[in-house]
ZANU-35560 format. One record per residue (C-alpha): x, y, z. Coordinates in steps of 0.02 Angstrom, whole numbers, plus 50000, padded with zeros to 5 digits. Each point is the difference from the previous one (the first is absolute). Layout:
XYZ
...
//
This chain:
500005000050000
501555012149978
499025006949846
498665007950132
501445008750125
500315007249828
498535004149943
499995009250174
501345010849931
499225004049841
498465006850079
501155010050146
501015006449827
498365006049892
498495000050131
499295014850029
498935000250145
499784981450011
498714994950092
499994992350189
499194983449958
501154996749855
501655005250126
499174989750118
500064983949877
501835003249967
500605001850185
498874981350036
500894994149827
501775003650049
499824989650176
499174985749875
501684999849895
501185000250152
498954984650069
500294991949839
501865005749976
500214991350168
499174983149931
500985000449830
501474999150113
499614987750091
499534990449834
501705004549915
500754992250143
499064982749973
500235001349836
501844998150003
500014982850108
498704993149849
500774989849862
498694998649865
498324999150085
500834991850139
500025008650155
500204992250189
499075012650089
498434995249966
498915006150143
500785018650021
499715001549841
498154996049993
499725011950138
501025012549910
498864996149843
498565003650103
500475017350061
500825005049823
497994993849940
499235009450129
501075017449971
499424995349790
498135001550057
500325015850107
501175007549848
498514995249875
498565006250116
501255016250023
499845002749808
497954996549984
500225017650119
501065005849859
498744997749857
498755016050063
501815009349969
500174994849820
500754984049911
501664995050066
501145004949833
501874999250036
501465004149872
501744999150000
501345000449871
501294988149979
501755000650063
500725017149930
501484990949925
499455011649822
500935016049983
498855014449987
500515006849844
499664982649906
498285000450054
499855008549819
500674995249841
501225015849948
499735008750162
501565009750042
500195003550187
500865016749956
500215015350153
498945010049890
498584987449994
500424991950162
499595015450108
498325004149905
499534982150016
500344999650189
498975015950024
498404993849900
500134983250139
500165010550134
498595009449935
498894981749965
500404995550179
499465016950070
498284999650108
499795019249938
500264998949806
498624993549885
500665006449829
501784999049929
500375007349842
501654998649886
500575011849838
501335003149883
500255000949820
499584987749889
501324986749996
500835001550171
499364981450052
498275007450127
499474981649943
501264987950025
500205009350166
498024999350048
499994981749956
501654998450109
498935006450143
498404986849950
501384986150027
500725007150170
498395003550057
499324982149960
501724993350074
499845009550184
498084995450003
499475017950010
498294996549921
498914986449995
499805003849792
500965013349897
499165000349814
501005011349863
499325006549842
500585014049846
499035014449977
500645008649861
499305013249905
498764992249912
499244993850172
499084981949923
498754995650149
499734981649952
501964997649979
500645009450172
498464988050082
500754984349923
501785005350058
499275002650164
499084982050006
501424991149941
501085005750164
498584993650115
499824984949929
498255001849898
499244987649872
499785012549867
499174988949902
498125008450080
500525015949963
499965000849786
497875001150044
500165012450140
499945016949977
501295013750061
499035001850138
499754982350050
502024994350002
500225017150107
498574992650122
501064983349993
501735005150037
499435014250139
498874981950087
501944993049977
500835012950078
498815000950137
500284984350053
501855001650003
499815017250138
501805004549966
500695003949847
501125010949874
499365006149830
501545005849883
499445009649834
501295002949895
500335014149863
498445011750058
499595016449864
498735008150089
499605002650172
498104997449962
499964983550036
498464989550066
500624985350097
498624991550030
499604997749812
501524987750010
499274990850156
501005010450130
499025001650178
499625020050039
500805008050127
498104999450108
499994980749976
501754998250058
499085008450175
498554989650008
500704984449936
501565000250114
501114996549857
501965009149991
500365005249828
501365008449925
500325006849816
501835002149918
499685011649845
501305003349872
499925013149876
501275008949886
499275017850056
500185005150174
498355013150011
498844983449947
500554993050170
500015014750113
498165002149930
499444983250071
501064999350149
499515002450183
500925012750125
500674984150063
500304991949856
501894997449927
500695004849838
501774992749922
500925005549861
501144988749908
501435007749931
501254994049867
501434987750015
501845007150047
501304999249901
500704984750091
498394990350020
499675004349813
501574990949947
499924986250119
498294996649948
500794999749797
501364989050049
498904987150059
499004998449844
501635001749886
501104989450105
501585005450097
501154997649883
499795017649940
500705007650155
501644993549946
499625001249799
500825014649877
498465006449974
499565003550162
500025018350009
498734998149845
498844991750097
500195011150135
499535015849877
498314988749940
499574995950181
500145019850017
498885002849873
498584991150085
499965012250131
499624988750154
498454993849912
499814980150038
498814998349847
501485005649889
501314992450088
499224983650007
499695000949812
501365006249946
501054987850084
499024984749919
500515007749839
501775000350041
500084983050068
501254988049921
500705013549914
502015000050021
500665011349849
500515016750025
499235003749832
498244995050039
500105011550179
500755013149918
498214998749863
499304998150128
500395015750087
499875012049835
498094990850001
499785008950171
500605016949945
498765000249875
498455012050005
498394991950043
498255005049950
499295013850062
498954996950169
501034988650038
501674999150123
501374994549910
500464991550162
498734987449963
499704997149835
501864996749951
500134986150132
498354992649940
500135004049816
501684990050015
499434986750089
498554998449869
501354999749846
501114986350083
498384989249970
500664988749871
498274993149921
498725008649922
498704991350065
500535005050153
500065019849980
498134997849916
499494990550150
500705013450109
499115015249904
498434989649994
499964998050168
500575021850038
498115000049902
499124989650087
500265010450167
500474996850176
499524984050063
499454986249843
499904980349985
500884985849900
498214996949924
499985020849936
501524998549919
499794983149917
498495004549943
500775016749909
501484991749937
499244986849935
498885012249896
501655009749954
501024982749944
501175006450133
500544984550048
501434989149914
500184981249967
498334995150071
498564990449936
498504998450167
499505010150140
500994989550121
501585001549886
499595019350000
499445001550193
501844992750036
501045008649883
498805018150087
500704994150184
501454997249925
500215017249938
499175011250143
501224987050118
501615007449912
499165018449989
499834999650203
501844992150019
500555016649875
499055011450145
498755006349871
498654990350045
499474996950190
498844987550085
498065004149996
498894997750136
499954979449955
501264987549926
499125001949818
499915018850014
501515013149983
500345019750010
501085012449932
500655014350112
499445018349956
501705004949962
500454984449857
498205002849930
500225017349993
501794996649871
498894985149923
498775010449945
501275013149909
500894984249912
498434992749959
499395015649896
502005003449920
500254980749962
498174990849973
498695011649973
499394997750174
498915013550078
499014999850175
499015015650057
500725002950159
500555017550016
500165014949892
501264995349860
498864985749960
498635013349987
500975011149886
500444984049889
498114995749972
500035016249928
501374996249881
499484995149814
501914995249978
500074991450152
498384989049977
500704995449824
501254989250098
499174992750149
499804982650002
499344995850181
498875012350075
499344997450193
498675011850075
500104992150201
498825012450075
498755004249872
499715018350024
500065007049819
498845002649871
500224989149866
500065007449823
498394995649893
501154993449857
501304991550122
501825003850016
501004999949820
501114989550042
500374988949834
501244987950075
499064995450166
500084981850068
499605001350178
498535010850096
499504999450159
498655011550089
499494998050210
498415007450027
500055010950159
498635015149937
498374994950001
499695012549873
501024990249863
499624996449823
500444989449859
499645010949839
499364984949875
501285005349863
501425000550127
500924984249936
499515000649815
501915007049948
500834986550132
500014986249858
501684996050080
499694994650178
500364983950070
499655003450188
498505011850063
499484997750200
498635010750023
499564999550204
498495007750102
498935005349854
498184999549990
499554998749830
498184996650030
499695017350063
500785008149848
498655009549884
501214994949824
500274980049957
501394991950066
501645005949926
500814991249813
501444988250114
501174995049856
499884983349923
501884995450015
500174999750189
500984984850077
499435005650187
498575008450054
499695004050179
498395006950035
499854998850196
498815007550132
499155005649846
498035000749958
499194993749835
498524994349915
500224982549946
499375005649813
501665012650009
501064987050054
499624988049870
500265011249860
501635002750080
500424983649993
499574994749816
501375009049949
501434997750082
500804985049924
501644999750057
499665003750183
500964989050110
499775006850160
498265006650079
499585006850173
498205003750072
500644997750162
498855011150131
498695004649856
498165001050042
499344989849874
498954987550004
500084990149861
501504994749869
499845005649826
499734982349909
501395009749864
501184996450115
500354978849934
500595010449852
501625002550067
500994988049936
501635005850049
499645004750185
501094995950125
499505007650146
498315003350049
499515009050174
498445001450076
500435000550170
498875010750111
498595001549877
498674998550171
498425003249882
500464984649841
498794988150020
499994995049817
501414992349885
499474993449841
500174981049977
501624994449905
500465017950011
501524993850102
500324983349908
500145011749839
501575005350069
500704983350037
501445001649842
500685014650090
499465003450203
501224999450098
499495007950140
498415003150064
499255010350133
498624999150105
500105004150205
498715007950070
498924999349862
498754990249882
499424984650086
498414993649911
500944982949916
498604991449932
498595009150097
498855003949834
499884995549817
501415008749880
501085004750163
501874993949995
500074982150068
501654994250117
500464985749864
500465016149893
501555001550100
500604982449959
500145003049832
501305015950016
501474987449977
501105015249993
499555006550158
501535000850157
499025015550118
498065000550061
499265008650126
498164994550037
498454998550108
498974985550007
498594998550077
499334983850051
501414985750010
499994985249848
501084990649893
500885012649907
501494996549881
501215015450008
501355001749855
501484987750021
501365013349971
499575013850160
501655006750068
499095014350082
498195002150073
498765006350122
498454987850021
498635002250120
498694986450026
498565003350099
498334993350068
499855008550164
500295019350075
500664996350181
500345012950100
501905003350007
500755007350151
501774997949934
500615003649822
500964991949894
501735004750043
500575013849852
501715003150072
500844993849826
499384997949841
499744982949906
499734994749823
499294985050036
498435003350100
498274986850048
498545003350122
498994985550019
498185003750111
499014983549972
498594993550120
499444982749944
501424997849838
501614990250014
501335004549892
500944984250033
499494988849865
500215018349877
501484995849904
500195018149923
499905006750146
501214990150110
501085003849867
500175018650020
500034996850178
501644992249980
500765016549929
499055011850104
500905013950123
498635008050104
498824988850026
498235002550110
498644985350022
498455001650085
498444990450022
500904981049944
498644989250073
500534979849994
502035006850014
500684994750173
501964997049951
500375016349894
501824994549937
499614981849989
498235003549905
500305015949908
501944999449942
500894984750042
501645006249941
499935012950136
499525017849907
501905003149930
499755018149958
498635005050122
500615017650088
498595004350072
498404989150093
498605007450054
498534984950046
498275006050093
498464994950034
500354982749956
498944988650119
500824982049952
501665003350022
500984992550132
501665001049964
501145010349854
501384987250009
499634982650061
501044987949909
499064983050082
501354988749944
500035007149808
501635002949908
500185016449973
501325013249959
501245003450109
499785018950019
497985002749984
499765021749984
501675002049968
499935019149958
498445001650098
500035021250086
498365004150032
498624987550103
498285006250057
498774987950083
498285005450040
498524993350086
500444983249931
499014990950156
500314982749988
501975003849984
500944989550130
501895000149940
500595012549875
501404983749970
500124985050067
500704982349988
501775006849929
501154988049957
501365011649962
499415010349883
500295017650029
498675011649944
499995020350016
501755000349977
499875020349945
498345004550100
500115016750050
498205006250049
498654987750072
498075007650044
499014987050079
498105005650051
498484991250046
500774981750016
499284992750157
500424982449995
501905004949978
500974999350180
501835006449908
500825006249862
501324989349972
501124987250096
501655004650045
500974988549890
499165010549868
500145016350087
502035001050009
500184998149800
498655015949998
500665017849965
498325011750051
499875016449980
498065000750040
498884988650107
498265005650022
498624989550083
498215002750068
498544996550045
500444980550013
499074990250147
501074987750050
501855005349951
501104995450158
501725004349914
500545006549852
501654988349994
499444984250064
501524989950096
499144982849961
501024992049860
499234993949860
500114980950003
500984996649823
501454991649958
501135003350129
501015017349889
499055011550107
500814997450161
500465017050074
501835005150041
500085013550117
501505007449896
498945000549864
499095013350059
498595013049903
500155010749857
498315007250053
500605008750140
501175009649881
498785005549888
498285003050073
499595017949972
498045001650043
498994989950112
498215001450008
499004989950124
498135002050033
498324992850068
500984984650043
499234992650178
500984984150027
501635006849939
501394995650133
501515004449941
501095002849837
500884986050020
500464989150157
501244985250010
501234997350133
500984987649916
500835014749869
500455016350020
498465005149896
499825016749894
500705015750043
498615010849922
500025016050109
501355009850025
500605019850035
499875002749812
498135001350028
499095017549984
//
């Protein structure tokens, strides 16, 4: 119980004006763990004279048993006082054997950073402060330094949940609420039918239930800012909801952060490197072999040139990397003497623009200015989509050839510093300051043009310079667009974000674009528009028509004419039905509908029309009708798209369905009930191969097809599974290989997840297994048993067990030493006794413990949640080991 004496000092550390009953509990708590302490040592004593389960003091140690039981039922009756307090919810970190400043990839622990990042902790751990803020010029690393304070903050245990999301200018609701999600942990799956409002509702019910926590928004404009549109608590909630919240802002200007700070509130300002951090920080990405090179005092001069900015340092250096001639330094140096365009310092385009020519494939510099286009935070899906339209891609003949050779790419672009990790593993970024120089190369080199500021304006207004543009990208929609469209002869790419509601597509706006290949047109209603819907040129290879509104009629004629169309995206449209046109497309690849709430109608052998070319299709959180009336698309449709390696799909009611042989990626939900789910499917990383199975009275285990896919599927949740009492033994007898992720509720039959009752089975069953959630699965008496040494759980890092009333412990302890958990959570179980039980399991004789052996969990265990448990007596209790070290004076 050393984890409540510290506890104690948590509250005496951040309590303010705790109350008597609560002080009370601790002093009566803290006389409970010295009467224990007292019994441990007898026990550690006894221990030592036991060989094996051997011991020759037999009757002291019953009567010790019986004290150490009775102090258990006092401890456990101590904590049922506890519960009117709140859930007990402990954290600690593991040992601190990490060095701060590699809690961050590329963090520099310079002086210059080192003191502003000790001030902004001070300032987190002050009772007083509520708001920190943090500014500098663009490029002087506010971000890698804010997410340096995320990871020391999450390290010390400051707050029980610290959530991190990018503002920017353009200020995308629905993107900075995703950002914010992913940090707590949400299923975001829910939100693509909520509105704005709804996902804010959602993460402020998260936060609430978390009472203590840090909100970091990164790279804020304007000081108008309405938190609670992104799901952030109000100040008056914080009050009558007795939560402690505390916002970090960042933002280039310093007068947008005085204008939303508090008299109390802090403010920060980052300033740029010294000389000496600014070359140490170079030499690190160059190597140190240019200390002692000839050309050192050249790379001194370029360092100089950067002027203490990290963004130009840091790209600068990748450029020089691996370079050991004088001659190319000395080029290199004459590049950074250079003028630069006008607007912009020359400080930080030379470093970038140099960076950007050391690129030595095309395909890569197109990739990169594609991406400056596409804006601030996009997806590997965005820019397949548009380079696949633009034949941007080399040496590939599918999707999945193409989706690999795009990670491939954006992988090398975020090694060269010019690209930076989005908000999820299959989005990325691009700093202000490199998409700031992209854009300028993009119009001098490829015709590239994005209305973002003024000289974009001015260009629009340029005959001569709409004569050569090529890609044109309109992000925030607020312009009028000409009646007779741009004249621009030689466009290939166009791509328009709807954020006026007062928008409108003249009808003859596209009749001169005969030369597009790629048009994305998002947000726009084109059912509310008093002229037809616009000419959209026949020879389009990708059109991307999202969040848009249509009559079907419109879309139909749209679709009879675009015969070379090979990719197609509806994704978030309001329509209702699928133009039956669309089986014309004979060369489409890629066909989105994901989102589209409202489709309820898809014509029949629509989709197997598209079986010579489909190769991906898809449909999540949208049409689910399969066979429901006459003419409606039937399920047997998708058998027959033999070219098809990605779905995503809903089905409704659970039968024999025979899915396309060669799936390499997919997202398949199959469902015949709606239980209520009290916790989410875990969305803490993202998976490409994706089921949810929710059957009541179906049995998927005499469904070839779809014990096939479970074989290859990641993240993984089950529910309903009537008849299924042995899940590994009746679902997956070669032990679910590739399953990350298990998430199994409401499934009354099951007794066991791993039983293997005398079968041969793999060694290693769940061998990459990270995620397990088991919930209010009632007739659950062993989560394994019978092991004969197999090993499963091997990599298990979070477990949530709810609702499981027949279960009396987690896991034995021959299991629980070869465990490395970070997370335990259980509640609500009945009969639970321990959550390590010190009962061996009766195998084969390999799972005899060694005291020496010890337990990794000890060593790893960051959160442990424990609730509603009445019979729970202890952790874990066995005199005939030293046990588990769980709690120690790393806890806060």
């Amino acid at each position: 119980m050393e984890h409540v004496e510290n506890y104690k000092k948590d509250v005496s550390r951040t309590g303010k004006g705790v109350d008597v009953k609560i002080r009370n509990w601790l002093d009566s708590a803290g006389k409970l763990i010295e009467a224990g302490e007292k019994l441990k040592g007898v026990g550690d004593e006894f221990a030592k004279e036991c060989f094996f389960r051997l011991c020759p003091k037999s009757i002291p140690r019953y009567k010790l048993s019986k004290e150490a039981e009775k102090n258990s039922q006092d401890i456990v009756q101590h904590l049922e006082v506890a519960r009117g307090f709140g859930p007990l919810s402990l954290s600690h970190a593991p040992p601190p054997q990490q060095d701060v400043a590699t809690l961050v990839e590329g963090f520099e622990e310079f002086r210059s950073r080192k003191v502003v990042l000790d001030q902004i902790m001070e300032a987190l751990r002050s009772p007083t402060v509520n708001g920190i803020g943090l500014h500098g010029t663009s490029g002087m690393g506010k971000t890698m330094l804010v997410k340096m304070v995320k990871a020391k903050a999450k390290k010390d245990s400051l707050f029980t949940a610290i959530v991190m999301a990018t503002v920017t200018k353009d200020r995308e609701v629905k993107r900075i609420q995703e950002e914010l999600a992913r940090d707590l942990g949400m299923d975001l799956l829910p939100f693509t039918t909520y509105t704005d409002q709804q996902v804010a509702d959602s993460i402020r019910a998260e936060l609430k239930k978390v009472k203590k926590f840090l909100v970091i928004l990164d790279d804020v404009w304007e000081a108008a800012i309405d938190f609670e549109q992104f799901g952030i608590p109000s100040a008056s909630e914080m009050k009558q909801e007795d939560m402690r919240r505390k916002i970090l802002l960042t933002s280039r200007f310093h007068h947008v952060l005085s204008g939303m700070m508090d008299e109390k509130d802090q403010v920060f300002e980052v300033h740029k490197l010294r000389d000496d951090e600014g070359w140490h920080l170079f030499r690190k990405i160059v190597g140190s072999s240019v200390e002692s090179s000839n050309f050192q005092p050249t790379a001194k001069e370029i360092v100089e040139r950067c002027i203490g900015l990290p963004v130009a340092i840091v790209s600068v250096g990748k450029a020089m990397k691996g370079k050991t001639q004088q001659f190319q330094w000395e080029d290199a140096l004459q590049k950074m003497k250079k003028p630069s365009p006008e607007g912009i310092s020359a400080a930080v385009y030379k470093p970038i623009e140099l960076n950007y020519s050391n690129l030595e494939e095309e395909e890569l510099k197109q990739t990169f200015i594609l991406c400056s286009l596409l804006g601030h935070d996009s997806s590997i899906d965005d820019l397949l989509k548009y380079g696949m339209g633009l034949d941007l891609f080399h040496m590939v003949n599918t999707i999945e050839e193409t989706r690999t050779r795009v990670q491939t790419l954006v992988s090398h672009l975020k090694l060269s510093s010019l690209l930076v990790e989005g908000h999820s593993c299959l989005h990325f970024g691009m700093h202000d300051q490199i998409r700031e120089v992209a854009l300028s190369i993009a119009f001098r080199d490829h015709g590239g043009l994005a209305l973002v500021d003024d000289f974009a304006k001015r260009k629009l207004k340029d005959e001569k310079s709409l004569e050569k543009l090529k890609w044109l990208s309109l992000p925030y929609g607020d312009i009028e667009l000409p009646a007779n469209g741009f004249q621009c002869p030689q466009l290939t790419f166009f791509y328009l974000s709807n954020k006026a509601q007062s928008l409108e597509v003249p009808s003859e706006f596209f009749k001169r674009a005969d030369g597009l290949k790629v048009l994305c047109l998002t947000k726009v209603d084109f059912k509310s528009m008093p002229l037809p819907i616009p000419l959209i040129p026949t020879n389009l290879h990708s059109l991307l028509l999202d969040q848009c509104g249509f009559k079907v009629e419109d879309l139909g004629a749209i679709m009879g004419n675009l015969e070379n169309l090979e990719v197609l995206s509806l994704a978030g449209c309001d329509i209702e039905e699928l133009p039956r046109e669309i089986g014309k497309l004979s060369k489409l690849k890629l066909l989105d509908v994901s989102d589209c709430t409202k489709l309820r109608v898809i014509p029949r052998q629509a989709l197997a029309s598209l079986s010579r070319s489909l190769e991906e299709l898809k449909m999540g959180n949208s049409f689910n009708q399969w066979d429901v009336e006459e003419g409606n698309a039937r399920l047997d449709e998708l058998a027959e798209l033999h070219k098809l390696t990605a779905l995503e799909v809903r089905i409704p009611n659970f039968r024999a369905i025979l899915f396309p042989e060669n799936l390499r990626r997919f997202k398949i939900f199959l469902e015949e009930l709606e239980p209520e789910v009290r916790y989410p499917w875990d969305g803490s990383f993202e998976s490409s191969k994706r089921m949810k199975l929710k059957l009541q009275g179906a049995s998927i285990k005499s469904d070839y097809s779809v014990k096939k896919l479970l074989k290859k599927t990641e993240d993984l949740s089950l529910q309903g599974l009537n008849g299924v009492e042995n899940l590994v033994c009746e679902l997956d007898d070669e032990g679910f290989q590739h399953l990350k992720c298990l998430h199994v509720q409401n499934a009354p039959d099951i007794r066991y997840i791993f039983n293997p009752a005398g079968r041969l089975l793999p060694s290693h069953v769940f061998p990459i297994l990270e995620v397990l959630t088991l919930f209010n699965l009632v007739k659950m008496e062993k989560i394994c048993h019978g092991l004969t040494g197999a090993a499963p759980f091997k990599v298990l890092r979070k477990i949530t067990v709810y609702g499981c009333h027949q279960l009396k412990n987690l896991f034995s302890f021959s299991m629980a030493r070869q465990l490395q958990l970070q997370e335990i959570r259980v509640e609500n179980c009945n009969n639970i006794e321990q959550i390590i039980d010190d009962v061996e399991e009766q195998g084969n004789g390999n799972d005899i413990v060694e005291e020496s052996e010890g337990c990794k969990l000890g060593g790893s265990l960051r959160s442990l949640t424990l609730r509603w448990l009445p019979k729970l007596i202890s952790f874990f209790n066995s005199g005939n080991c030293s046990g588990i070290s769980l709690f120690n004076d790393k806890i806060n």
